[in-house]
C-alpha positions as CSV (number, residue, x, y, z in Angstrom):
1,X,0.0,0.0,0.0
2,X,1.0,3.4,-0.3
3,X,0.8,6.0,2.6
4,X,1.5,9.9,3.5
5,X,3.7,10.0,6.4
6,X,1.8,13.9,6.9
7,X,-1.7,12.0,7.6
8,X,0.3,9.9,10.7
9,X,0.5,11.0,14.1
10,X,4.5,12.6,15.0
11,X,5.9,9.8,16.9
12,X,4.6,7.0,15.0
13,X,6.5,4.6,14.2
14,X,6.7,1.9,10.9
15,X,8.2,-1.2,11.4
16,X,9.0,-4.3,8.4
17,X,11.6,-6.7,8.4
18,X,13.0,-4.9,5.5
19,X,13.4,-0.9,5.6
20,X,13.9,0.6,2.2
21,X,15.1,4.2,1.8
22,X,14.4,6.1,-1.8
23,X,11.4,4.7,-3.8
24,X,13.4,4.9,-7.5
25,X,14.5,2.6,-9.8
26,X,16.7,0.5,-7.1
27,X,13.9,0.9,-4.0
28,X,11.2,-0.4,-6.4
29,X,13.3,-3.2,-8.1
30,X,13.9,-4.5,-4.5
31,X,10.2,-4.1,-3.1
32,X,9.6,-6.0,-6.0
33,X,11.8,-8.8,-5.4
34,X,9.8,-9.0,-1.5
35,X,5.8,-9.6,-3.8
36,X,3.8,-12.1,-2.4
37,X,6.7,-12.8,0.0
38,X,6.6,-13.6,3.6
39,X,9.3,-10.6,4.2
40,X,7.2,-7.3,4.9
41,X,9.3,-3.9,3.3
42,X,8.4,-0.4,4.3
43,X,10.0,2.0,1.6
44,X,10.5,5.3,2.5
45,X,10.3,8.1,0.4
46,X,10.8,12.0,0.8
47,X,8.8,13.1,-2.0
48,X,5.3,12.8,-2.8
49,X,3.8,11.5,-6.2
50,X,4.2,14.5,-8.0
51,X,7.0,16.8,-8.3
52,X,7.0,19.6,-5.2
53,X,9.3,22.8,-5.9
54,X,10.2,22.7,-1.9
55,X,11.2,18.8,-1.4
56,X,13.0,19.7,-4.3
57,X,15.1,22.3,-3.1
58,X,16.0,19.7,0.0
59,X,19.0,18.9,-3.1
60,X,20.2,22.2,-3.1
61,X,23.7,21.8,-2.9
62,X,27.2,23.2,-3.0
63,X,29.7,22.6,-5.9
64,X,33.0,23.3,-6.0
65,X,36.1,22.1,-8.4
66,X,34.3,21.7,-11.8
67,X,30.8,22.7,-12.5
68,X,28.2,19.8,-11.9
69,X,24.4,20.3,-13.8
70,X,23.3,16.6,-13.0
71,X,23.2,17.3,-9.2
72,X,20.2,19.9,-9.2
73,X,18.7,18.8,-12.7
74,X,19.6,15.2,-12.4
75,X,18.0,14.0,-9.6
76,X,14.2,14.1,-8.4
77,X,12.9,13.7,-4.9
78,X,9.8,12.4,-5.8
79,X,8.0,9.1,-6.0
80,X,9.9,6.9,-8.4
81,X,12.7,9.0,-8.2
82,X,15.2,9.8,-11.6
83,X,13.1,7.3,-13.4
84,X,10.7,10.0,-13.9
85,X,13.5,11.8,-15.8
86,X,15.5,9.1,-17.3
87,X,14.9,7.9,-20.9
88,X,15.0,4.1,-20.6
89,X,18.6,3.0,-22.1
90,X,19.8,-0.2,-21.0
91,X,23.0,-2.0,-21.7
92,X,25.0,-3.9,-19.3
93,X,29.2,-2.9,-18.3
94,X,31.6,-4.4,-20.0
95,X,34.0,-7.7,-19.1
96,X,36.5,-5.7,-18.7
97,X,35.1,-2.6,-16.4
98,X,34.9,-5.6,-14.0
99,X,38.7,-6.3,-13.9
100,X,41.8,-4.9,-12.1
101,X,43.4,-2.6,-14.7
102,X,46.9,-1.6,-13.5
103,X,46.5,2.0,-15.9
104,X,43.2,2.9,-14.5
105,X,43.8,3.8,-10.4
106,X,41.8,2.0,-7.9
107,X,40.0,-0.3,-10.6
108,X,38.7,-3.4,-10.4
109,X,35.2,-4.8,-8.7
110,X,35.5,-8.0,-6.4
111,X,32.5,-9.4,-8.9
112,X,33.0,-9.9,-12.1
113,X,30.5,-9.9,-15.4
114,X,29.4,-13.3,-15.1
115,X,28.4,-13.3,-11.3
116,X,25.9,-10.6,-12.3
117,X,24.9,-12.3,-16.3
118,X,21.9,-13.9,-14.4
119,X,21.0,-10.9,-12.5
120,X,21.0,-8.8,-15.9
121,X,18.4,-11.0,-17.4
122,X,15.9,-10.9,-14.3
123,X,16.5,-7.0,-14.4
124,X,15.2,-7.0,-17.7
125,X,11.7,-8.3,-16.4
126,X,11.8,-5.0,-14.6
127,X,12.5,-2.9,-17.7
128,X,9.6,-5.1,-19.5
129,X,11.9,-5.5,-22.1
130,X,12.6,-9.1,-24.3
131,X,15.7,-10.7,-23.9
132,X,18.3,-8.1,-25.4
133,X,21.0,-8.4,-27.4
134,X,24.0,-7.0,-25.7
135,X,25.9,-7.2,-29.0
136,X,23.8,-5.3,-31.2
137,X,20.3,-6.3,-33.1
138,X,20.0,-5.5,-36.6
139,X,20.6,-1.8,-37.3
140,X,22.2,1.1,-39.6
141,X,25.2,-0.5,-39.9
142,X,23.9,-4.3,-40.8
143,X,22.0,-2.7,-43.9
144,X,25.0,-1.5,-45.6
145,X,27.5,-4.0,-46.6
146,X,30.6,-1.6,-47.5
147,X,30.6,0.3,-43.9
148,X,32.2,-2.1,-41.5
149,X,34.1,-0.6,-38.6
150,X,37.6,-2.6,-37.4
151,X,36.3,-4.5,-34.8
152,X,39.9,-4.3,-33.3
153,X,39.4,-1.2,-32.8
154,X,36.2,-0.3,-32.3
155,X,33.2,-2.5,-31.3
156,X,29.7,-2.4,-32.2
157,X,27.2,-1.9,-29.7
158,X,23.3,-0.9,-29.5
159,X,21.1,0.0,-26.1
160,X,17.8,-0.8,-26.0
161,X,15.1,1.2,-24.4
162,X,12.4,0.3,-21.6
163,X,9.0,0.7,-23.2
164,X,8.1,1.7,-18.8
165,X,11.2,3.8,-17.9
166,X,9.2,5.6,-15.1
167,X,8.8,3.3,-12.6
168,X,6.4,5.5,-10.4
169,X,3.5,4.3,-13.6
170,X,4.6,1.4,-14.2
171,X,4.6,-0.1,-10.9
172,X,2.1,2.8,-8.7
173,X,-0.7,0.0,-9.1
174,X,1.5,-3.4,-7.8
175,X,2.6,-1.3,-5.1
176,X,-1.2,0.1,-3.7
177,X,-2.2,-3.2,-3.8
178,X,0.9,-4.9,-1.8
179,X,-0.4,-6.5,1.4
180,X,3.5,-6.7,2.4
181,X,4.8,-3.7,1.0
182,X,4.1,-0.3,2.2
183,X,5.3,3.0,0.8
184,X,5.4,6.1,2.9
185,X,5.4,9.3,1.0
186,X,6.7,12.4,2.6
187,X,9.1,10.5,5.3
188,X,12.5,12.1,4.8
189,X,15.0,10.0,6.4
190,X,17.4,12.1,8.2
191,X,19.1,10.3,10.0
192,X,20.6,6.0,10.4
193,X,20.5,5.8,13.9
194,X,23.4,2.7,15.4
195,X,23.9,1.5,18.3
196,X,26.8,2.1,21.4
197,X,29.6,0.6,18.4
198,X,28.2,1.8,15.4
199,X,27.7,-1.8,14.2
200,X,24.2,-2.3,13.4
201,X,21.3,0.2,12.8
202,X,18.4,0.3,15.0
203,X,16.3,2.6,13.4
204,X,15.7,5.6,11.3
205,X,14.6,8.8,12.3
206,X,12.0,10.3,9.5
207,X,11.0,13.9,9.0
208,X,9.1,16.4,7.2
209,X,8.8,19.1,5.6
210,X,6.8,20.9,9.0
211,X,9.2,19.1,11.3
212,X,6.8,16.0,12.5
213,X,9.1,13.7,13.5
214,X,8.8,10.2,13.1
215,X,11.0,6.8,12.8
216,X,10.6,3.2,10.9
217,X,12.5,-0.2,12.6
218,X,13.7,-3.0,10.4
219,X,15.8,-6.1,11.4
220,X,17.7,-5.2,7.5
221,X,18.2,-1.6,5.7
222,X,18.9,-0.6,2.2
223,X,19.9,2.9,1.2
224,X,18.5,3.5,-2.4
225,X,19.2,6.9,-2.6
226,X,21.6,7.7,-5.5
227,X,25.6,8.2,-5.1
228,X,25.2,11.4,-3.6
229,X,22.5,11.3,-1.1
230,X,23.2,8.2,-0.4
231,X,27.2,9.8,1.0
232,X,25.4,12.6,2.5
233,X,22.9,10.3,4.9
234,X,25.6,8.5,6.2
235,X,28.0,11.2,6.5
236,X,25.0,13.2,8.5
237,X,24.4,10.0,11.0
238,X,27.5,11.2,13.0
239,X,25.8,10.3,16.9
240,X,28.7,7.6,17.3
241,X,30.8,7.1,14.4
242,X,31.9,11.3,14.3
243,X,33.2,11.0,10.8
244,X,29.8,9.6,9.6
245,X,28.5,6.2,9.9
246,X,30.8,3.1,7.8
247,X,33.6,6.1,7.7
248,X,35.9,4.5,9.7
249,X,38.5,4.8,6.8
250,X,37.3,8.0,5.8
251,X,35.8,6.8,2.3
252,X,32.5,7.9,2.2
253,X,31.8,10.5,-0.6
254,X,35.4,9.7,-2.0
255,X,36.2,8.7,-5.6
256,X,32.6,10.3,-6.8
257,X,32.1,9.4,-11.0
258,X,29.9,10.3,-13.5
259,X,30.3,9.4,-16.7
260,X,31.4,12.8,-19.0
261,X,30.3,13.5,-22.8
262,X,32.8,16.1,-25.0
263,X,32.0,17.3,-28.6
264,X,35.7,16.4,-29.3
265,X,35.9,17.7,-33.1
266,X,34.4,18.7,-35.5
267,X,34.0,16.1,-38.6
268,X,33.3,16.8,-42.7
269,X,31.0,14.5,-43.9
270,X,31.1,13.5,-47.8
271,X,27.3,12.6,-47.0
272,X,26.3,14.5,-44.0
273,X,22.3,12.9,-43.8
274,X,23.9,9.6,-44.6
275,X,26.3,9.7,-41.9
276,X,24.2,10.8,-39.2
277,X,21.7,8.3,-40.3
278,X,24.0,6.1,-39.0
279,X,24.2,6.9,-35.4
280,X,20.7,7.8,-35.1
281,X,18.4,6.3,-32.1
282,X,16.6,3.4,-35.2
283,X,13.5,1.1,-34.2
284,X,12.7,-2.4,-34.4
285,X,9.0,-3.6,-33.9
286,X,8.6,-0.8,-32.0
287,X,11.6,-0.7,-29.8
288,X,13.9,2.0,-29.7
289,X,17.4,1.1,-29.8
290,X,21.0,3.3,-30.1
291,X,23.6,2.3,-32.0
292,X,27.4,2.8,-30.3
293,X,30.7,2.4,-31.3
294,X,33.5,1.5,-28.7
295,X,36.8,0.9,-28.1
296,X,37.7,-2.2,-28.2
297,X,39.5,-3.7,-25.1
298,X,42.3,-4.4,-27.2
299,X,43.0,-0.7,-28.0
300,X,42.2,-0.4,-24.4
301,X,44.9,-2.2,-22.8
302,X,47.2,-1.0,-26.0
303,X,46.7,2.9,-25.4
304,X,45.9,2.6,-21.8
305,X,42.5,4.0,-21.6
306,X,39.0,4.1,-20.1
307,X,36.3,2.7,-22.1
308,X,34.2,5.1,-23.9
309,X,31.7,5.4,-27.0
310,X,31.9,7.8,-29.5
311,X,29.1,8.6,-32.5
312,X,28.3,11.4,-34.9
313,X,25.8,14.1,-33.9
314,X,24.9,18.4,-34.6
315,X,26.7,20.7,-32.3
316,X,23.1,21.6,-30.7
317,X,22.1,23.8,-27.9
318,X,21.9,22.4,-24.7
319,X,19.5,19.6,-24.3
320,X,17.4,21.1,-21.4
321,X,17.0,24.9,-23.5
322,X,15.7,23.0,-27.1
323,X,12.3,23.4,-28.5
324,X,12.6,19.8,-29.4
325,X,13.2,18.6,-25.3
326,X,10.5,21.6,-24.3
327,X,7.6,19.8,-26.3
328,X,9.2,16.1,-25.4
329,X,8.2,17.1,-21.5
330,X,5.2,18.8,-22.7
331,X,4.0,16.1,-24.0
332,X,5.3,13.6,-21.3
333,X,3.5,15.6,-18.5
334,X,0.0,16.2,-20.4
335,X,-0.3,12.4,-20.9
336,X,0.7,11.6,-17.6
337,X,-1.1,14.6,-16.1
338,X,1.4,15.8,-13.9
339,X,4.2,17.9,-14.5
340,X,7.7,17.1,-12.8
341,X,8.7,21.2,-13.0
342,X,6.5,24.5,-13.9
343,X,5.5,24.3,-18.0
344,X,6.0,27.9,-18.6
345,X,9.5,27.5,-19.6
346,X,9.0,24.9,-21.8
347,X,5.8,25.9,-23.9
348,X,7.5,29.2,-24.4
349,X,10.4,27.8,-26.0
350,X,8.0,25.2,-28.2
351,X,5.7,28.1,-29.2
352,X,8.9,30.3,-30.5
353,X,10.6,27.0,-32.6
354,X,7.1,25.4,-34.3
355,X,9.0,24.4,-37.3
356,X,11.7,22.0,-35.6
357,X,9.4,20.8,-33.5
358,X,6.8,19.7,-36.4
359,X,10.5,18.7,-38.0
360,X,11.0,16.4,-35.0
361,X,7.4,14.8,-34.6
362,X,7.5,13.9,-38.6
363,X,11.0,12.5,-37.7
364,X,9.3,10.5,-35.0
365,X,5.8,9.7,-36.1
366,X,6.1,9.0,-39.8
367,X,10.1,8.3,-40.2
368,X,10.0,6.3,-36.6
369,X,13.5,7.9,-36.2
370,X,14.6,9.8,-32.6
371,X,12.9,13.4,-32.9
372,X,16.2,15.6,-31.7
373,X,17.3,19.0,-32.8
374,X,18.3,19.0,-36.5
375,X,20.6,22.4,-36.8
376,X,24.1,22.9,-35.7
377,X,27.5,21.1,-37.4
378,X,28.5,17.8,-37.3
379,X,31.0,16.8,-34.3
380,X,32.5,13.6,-33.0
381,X,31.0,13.5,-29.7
382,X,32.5,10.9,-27.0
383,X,30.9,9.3,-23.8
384,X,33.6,8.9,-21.0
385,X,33.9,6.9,-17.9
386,X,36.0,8.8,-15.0
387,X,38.8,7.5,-13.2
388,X,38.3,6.7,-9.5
389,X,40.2,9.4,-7.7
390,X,39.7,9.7,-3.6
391,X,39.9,13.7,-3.8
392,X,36.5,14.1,-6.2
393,X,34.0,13.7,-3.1
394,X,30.5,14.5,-2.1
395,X,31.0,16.0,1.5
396,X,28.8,18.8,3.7
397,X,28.4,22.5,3.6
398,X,28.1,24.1,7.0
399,X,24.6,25.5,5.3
400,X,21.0,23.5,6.2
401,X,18.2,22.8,4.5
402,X,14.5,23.0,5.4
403,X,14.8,19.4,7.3
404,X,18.1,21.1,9.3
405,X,20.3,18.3,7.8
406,X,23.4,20.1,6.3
407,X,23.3,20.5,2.5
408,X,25.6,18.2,0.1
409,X,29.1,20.2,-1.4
410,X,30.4,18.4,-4.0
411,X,34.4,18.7,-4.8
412,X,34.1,17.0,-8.3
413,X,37.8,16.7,-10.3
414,X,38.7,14.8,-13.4
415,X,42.1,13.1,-14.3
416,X,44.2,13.3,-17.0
417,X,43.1,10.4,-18.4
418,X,39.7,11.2,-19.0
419,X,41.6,13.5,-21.6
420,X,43.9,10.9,-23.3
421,X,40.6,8.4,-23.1
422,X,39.1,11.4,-25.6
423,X,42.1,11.5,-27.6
424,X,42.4,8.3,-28.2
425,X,39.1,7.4,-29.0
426,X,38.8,10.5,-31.7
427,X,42.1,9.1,-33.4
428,X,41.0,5.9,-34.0
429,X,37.4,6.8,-34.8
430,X,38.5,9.3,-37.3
431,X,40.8,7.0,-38.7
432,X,37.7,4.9,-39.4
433,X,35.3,7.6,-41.1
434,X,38.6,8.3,-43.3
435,X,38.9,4.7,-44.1
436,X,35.1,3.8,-45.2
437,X,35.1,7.3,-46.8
438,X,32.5,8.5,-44.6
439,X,34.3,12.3,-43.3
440,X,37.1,13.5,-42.1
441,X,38.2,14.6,-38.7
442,X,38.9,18.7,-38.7
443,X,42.2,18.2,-36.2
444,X,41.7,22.3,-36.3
445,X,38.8,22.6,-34.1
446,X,39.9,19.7,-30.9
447,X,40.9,22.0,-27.9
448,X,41.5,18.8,-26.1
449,X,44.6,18.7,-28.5
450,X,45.8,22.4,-27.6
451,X,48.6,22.7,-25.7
452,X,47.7,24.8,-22.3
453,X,44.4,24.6,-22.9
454,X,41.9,23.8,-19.6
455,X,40.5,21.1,-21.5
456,X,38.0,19.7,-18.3
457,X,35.9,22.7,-18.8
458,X,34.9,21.1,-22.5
459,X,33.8,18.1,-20.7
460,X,30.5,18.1,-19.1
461,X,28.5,15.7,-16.4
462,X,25.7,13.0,-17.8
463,X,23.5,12.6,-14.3
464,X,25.6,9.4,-13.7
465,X,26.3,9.6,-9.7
466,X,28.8,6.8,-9.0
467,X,31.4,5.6,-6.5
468,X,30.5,7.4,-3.4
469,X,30.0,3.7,-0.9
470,X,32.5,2.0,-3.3
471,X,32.4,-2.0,-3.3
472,X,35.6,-3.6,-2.0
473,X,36.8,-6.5,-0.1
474,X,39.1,-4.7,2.1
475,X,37.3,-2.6,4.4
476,X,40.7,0.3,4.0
477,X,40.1,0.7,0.3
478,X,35.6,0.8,-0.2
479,X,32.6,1.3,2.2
480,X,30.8,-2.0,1.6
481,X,31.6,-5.7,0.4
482,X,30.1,-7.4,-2.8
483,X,26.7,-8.2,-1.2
484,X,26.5,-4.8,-0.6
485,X,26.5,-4.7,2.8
486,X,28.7,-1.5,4.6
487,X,32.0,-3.5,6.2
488,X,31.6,-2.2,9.2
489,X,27.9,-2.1,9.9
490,X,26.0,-5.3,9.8
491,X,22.5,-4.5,8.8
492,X,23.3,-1.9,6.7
493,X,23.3,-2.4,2.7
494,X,23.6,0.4,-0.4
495,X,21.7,0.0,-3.6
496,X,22.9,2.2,-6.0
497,X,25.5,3.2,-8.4
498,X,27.4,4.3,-5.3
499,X,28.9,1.1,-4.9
500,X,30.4,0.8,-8.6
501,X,34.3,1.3,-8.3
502,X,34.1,2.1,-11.6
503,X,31.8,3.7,-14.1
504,X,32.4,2.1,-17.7
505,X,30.9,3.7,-20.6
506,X,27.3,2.4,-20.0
507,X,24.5,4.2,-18.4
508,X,24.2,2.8,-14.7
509,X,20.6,2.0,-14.3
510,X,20.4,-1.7,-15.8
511,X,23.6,-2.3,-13.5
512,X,21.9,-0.5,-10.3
513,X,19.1,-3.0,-11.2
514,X,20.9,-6.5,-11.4
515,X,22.5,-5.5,-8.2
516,X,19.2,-4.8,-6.5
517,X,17.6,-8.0,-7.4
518,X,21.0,-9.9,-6.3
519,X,20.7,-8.1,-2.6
520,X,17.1,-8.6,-2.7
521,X,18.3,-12.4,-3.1
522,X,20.7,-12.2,-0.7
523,X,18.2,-10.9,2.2
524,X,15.2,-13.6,1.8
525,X,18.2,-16.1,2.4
526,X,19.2,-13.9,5.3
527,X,15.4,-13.7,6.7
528,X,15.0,-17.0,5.8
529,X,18.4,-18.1,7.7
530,X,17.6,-16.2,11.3
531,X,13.7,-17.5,11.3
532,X,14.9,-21.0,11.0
533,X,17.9,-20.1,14.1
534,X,14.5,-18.4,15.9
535,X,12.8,-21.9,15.4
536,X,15.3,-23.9,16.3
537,X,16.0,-22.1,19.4
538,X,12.3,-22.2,20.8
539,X,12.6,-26.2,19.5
540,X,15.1,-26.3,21.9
């Protein structure tokens, strides 16, 4: 069922075997897993079902080092959390972003691609998608016998969209009717409360907006709250452990990630529609898919590299200021009839671009292509993983917020290898457009190649918070172990792309997923484990 924590008494308090914290795509993947189950989940969330302009401004935060968009417009306190914003691509990380690479600083998970195979194929269930091909279905480049990329070089690839990205519709209904599950709107966790040794969590102490206090008990707790609330919650529950709770080592909010995007050149095409044609978002039976091309591991390991993508696409204005975007939420709010921000903004900018929009919903409708803006010059444009590095951090400002918790600052840096990742990736992609006689790289226009330029102002963020609780098995280097549990607290899990050591090139979400249902796994055999000790005992 699903409850408003402002219609309970202050005081009261809600009790499950399982307490859940964030109701987005990880909290409802692992509420999911508990259905029909003997295991009883409250899952608390500090938003309500539609977007609120002051539980938003609870992530009002601090940035320092680099600018950061995706931690105001890339995150939403609201009931099904960034799913409400995210588009639905899914493809899993790569083999190798699971291994120890001795170039990349602090790589290296303690699971590797096959422990989670099975756990990406129950996570598609989630997405409602079919069994996906990782490798790539039949697209752009299938059609056209003469444009084959090296493969040792460059590797073809193709996400797949969820048809139900927003989990708040696609799972509101399931989760009303849950006789086991119950989600509490408006219950701002702010604060994990521990015991006299900080080794086990006795409760959470919920709050909102008008101060009632309240709390929720569970025998197991899973923070689902994104890699930067998730550091800033147990940074804030400083009673006993002063440095934050599981900060023993002092590694919560270090080596923070997203993944970065750069428009690295610019690129003349012999066929310019053709070209872009190629990298286009294409459908198949009504699936939307996008095609990718990256480097391979053997160029990896060669050039001593991250992994990243790379495609051809219009030097546009930013996404969030286009006509095309504008009537895209427009649209997505009328149908849903709620609107995640005020309108005004965005029908002003439709109503004063009609003619690409009507450009983009031909595109869409009768071409069933993506419906993007169609002005601007063509540009290599490359999707980057970070390196891990411990002094990139979410930490706190001395400033509160409306609940009195102290706001998140975020110190985010890059390394230099993001940049030589770029460089690499635009050299041996240009070589290929050159080769198949596609275009040509403009080497003129790359201020990533110009000496004493400050190239990490080119890059900028894509709403990919990772690394904040990183996995590890020794409790000096990471915040929790490969079940996900914090080392040093023993009820205590994280759900999110906080635990990734590393990023890869793909989006996060389909990853954040697999892990969920492989905790949610891992806590029925727990339950199941301490009922049967609780039987035997009274046996005895």
């Amino acid at each position: 069922m699903i409850v408003d924590f402002q219609e309970h008494d202050a005081g009261h308090t809600f009790r499950a075997d399982v307490c859940i914290i964030g109701c987005g795509a990880a909290g409802i993947t692992v509420a999911r897993e508990f259905f029909k189950s003997g295991i009883s989940a409250v899952v608390l969330e500090g938003g309500g079902d539609q977007w609120e302009l002051d539980t938003q401004a609870i992530y009002a935060s601090e940035v320092a080092g680099l600018p950061h968009k995706g931690i105001h417009i890339g995150r939403a306190r609201v009931f099904g959390g960034t799913t409400t914003l995210w588009a639905g691509q899914t493809l899993p990380l790569d083999p190798i972003d699971f291994r120890f690479r001795p170039w990349v600083a602090e790589s290296g998970w303690p699971l590797s691609r096959d422990d989670l195979e099975s756990y990406y194929r129950r996570a598609e269930k989630t997405l409602h998608l079919g069994q996906i091909d990782y490798d790539a279905p039949r697209g752009p480049f299938d059609d056209l016998s003469d444009i084959t990329f090296d493969a040792s070089k460059l590797r073809r690839l193709s996400s797949q969209f969820s048809p139900k990205a927003n989990f708040a519709a696609a799972y509101v209904e399931d989760l009303k009717t849950s006789r086991n599950i119950t989600v509490v709107l408006h219950a701002n966790v702010v604060k994990l409360v521990a015991n006299a040794d900080a080794s086990a969590v006795e409760g959470v102490e919920i709050r909102s907006l008008s101060w009632k206090t309240g709390w929720a008990k569970a025998r197991y707790y899973i923070i689902c709250c994104g890699g930067i609330e998730t550091a800033r919650l147990l940074l804030a529950s400083d009673d006993v452990e002063k440095s934050g709770l599981g900060n023993g080592h002092d590694r919560v909010g270090r080596y923070f990630q997203d993944h970065v995007q750069v428009l690295a050149a610019k690129v003349q095409l012999r066929n310019e529609a053709f070209a872009l044609s190629l990298f286009e978002t294409f459908y198949r039976r009504g699936v939307a898919y996008s095609p990718k091309l990256a480097l391979s591991e053997k160029i990896q390991e060669e050039r001593q590299t991250l992994n990243a993508t790379a495609g051809v696409c219009r030097d546009t204005v930013p996404a969030r200021e286009s006509s095309i975007e504008s009537a895209k939420r427009l649209l997505k709010g009328i149908r849903q009839r709620k609107f995640l921000a005020p309108p005004g903004p965005d029908l002003y900018r439709t109503l004063t671009s009609p003619h690409q929009v009507v450009g983009a919903a031909f595109r869409h409708f009768a071409l069933h292509k993506a419906a993007f803006q169609m002005t601007g010059e063509p540009w290599i444009a490359i999707q980057c993983e970070c390196e891990p590095n411990p002094l990139s951090r979410v930490m706190l400002s001395a400033e509160r917020d409306a609940l009195g918790m102290r706001r998140t600052r975020l110190e985010w840096r890059l390394t230099p290898l993001v940049r030589h990742t770029a460089l690499v990736m635009m050299e041996a992609f240009g070589q290929e457009l050159e080769r198949l006689q596609i275009g040509k790289v403009d080497a003129d226009s790359c201020g990533l190649a110009q000496q004493g330029h400050d190239w990490e102002q080119l890059f900028w963020d894509m709403n990919h918070h990772i690394g904040t609780t990183r996995m590890s098995t020794d409790p000096s280097k990471g915040v929790v172990n490969s079940d996900c549990r914090l080392h040093s607290v023993e009820n205590l899990f994280v759900s999110s792309s906080a635990v990734f050591p590393t990023g890869g090139h793909s989006n996060p979400t389909f990853t954040i997923l697999s892990l969920a249902v492989r905790l949610a796994d891992h806590l029925k055999v727990l339950l199941a484990r301490s009922t049967l000790d609780v039987v035997h005992r009274c046996a005895l």
